[in-house]
N, C-alpha and C positions, 0 to 999 in steps of 0.2 A: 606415484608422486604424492599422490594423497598419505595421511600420516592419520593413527588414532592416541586421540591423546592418554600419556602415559601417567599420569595423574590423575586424580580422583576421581574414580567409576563406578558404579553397581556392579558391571558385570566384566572388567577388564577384555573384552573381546576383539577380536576383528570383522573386516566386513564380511558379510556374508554373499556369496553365489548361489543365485538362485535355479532352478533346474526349467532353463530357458533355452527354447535356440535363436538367436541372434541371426540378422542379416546386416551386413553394411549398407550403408546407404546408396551402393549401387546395385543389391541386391545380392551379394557374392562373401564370403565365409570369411570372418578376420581371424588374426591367430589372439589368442588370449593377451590382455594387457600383463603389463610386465609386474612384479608384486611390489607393493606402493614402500619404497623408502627414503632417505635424506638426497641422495645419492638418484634416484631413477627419477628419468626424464623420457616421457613420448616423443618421439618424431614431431617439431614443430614447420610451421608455414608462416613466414612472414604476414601480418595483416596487409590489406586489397582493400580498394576502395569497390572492385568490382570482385568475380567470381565465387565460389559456392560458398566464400564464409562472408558474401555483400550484406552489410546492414546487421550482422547479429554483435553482440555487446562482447568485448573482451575483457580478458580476466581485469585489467585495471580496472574499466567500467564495474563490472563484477563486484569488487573488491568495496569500490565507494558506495555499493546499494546494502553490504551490510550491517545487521544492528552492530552501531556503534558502544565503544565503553559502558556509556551513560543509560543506556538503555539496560543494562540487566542490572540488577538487584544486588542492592550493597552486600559485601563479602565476596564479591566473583570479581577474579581477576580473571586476563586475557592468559590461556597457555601461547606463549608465543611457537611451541613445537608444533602444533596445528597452523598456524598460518601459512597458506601455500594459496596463490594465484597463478596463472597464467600472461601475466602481463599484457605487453599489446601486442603479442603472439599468436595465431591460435595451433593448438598443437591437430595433427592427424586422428579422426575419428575411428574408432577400432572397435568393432564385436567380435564377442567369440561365444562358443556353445558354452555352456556350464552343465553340462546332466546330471549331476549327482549335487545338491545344494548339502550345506556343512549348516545345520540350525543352529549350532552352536556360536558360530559369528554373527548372529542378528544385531549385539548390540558393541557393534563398533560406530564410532561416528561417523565412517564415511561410508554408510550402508547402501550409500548409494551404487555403489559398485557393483550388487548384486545380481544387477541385468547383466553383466556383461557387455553393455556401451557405454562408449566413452564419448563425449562431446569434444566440443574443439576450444573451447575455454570454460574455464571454473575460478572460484574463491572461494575459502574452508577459511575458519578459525572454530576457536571454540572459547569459552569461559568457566573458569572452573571455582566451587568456592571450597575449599580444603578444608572447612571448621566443619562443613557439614557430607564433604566426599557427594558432592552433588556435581550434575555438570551442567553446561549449555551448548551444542554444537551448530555450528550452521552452516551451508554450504548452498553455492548455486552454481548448474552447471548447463550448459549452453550450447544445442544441437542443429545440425541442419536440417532442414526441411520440416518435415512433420515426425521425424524423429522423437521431439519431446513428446509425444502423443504416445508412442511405444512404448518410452521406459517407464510414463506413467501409469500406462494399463498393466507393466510388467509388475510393478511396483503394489498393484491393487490388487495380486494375487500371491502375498508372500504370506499369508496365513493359511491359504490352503497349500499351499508348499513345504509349509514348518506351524502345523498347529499349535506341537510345544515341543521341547528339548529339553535337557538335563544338564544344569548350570554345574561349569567344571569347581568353582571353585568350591559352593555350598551341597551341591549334587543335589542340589532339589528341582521339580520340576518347575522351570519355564511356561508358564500357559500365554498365546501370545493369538492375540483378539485383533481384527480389523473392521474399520468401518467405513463410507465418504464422511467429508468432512464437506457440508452443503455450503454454496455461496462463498467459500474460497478461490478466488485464479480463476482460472480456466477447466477447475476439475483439483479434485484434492482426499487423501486418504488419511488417515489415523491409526494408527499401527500401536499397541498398548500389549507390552511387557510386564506381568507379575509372579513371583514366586512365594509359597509360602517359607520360602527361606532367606528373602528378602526382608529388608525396613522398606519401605517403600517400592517403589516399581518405575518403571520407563520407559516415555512416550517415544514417538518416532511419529514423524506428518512428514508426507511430500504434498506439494503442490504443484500444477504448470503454470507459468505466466508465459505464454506465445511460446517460442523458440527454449525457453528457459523452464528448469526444473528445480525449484527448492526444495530441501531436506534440509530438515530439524534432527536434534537427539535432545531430549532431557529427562533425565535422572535426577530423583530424588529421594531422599531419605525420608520425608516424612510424608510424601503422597505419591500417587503414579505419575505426577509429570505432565498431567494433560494438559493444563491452565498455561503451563507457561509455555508448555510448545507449541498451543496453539496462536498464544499472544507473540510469540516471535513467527512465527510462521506468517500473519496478519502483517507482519513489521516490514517483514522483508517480498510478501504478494505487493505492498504498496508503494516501496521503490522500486519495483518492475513495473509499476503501472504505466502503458503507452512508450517505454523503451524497449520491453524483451520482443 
């Protein structure tokens, strides 16, 4: 369902799986989510005022906690082919094993994917500025139980998974650094992409906010990306504050 944007990238990728095994959240083995396009839809559940998806936030809520237009930096427009919510649906949560992770998809925007769980609502877009092939990605996605807690400790281990890889298009090597990101949510990671065959380089931050998991992508041409994904990552911790 998730889309990565087909315009202006550093490293034109997909997301990457990470070499994780997964449980559902009743404990018991899901089959792989299906591969994200215009066209693929998960198994959804009408929203409940009560049972296992009571009180967590749907894609429409989702949707209005992220940075808006005005918030990113003159020359970024919105790509509308990134924009995908869940409405006021939530769809069926789904894990599955990933054993062999592909490092080579690290820098897709919806990297979140990499665990192999899927929440039961989400909202993506992205912004892109084309003069300078930079991007902005954002996404927050929405689990039961203490589920968010998993994907983000999954999440806190994708540089010893993929220390570096070898960038198809430039064939250089990828070196790919992580670190916590202190006093973010509930817990939060920094994930930093450089090649010497790169302009510039490309952050990646998740964060938890309760029930809720944020992820950033930002690519830039003239630096690594850190400032500003962490500044949108602070944007979007703070419209989850006291709802996720």
């Amino acid at each position: 369902m998730r889309l990565i944007s087909p315009t202006a990238r550093l490293l034109a990728l997909a997301a990457l799986p990470l070499a994780l095994v997964a449980c559902s959240p009743d404990g018991s083995k899901a089959a792989a989510p299906a591969a994200s396009s215009p066209a693929a839809a998960k198994p959804s559940a009408a929203a409940a005022d009560d049972g296992p998806n009571k009180g967590l936030l749907t894609g429409t809520q989702l949707k209005a906690a992220l940075a808006p237009a005005t918030f990113f930096p003159e020359g970024y427009a919105a790509d509308p082919a990134t924009a995908r919510d869940t409405g006021d649906t939530y769809q069926l949560p789904e894990a599955a094993s990933v054993p062999t992770p592909d490092c080579t998809k690290l820098g897709g925007t919806s990297w979140i994917e990499i665990t192999g769980i899927s929440g039961v609502s989400f909202a993506q877009d992205s912004y892109v500025n084309k003069d300078s092939s930079s991007e902005q990605a954002q996404e927050i996605d929405v689990y039961r139980g203490k589920t968010s807690e998993t994907v983000l400790a999954a999440l806190g281990m994708i540089s010893k998974a993929c220390p570096s890889y070898t960038d198809a298009d430039t064939h250089s090597k990828v070196t790919v650094t992580e670190k916590p990101l202190e006093g973010v949510g509930d817990g939060a990671f920094t994930i930093t992409l450089t090649s010497p065959g790169w302009k510039g380089g490309t952050t990646l931050v998740a964060a938890r906010v309760g029930t809720s998991v944020v992820t950033v992508l930002v690519s830039s041409g003239t630096d690594k990306g850190t400032a500003g994904a962490t500044k949108l990552t602070n944007q979007l911790v703070t419209a989850l504050k006291g709802k996720a």
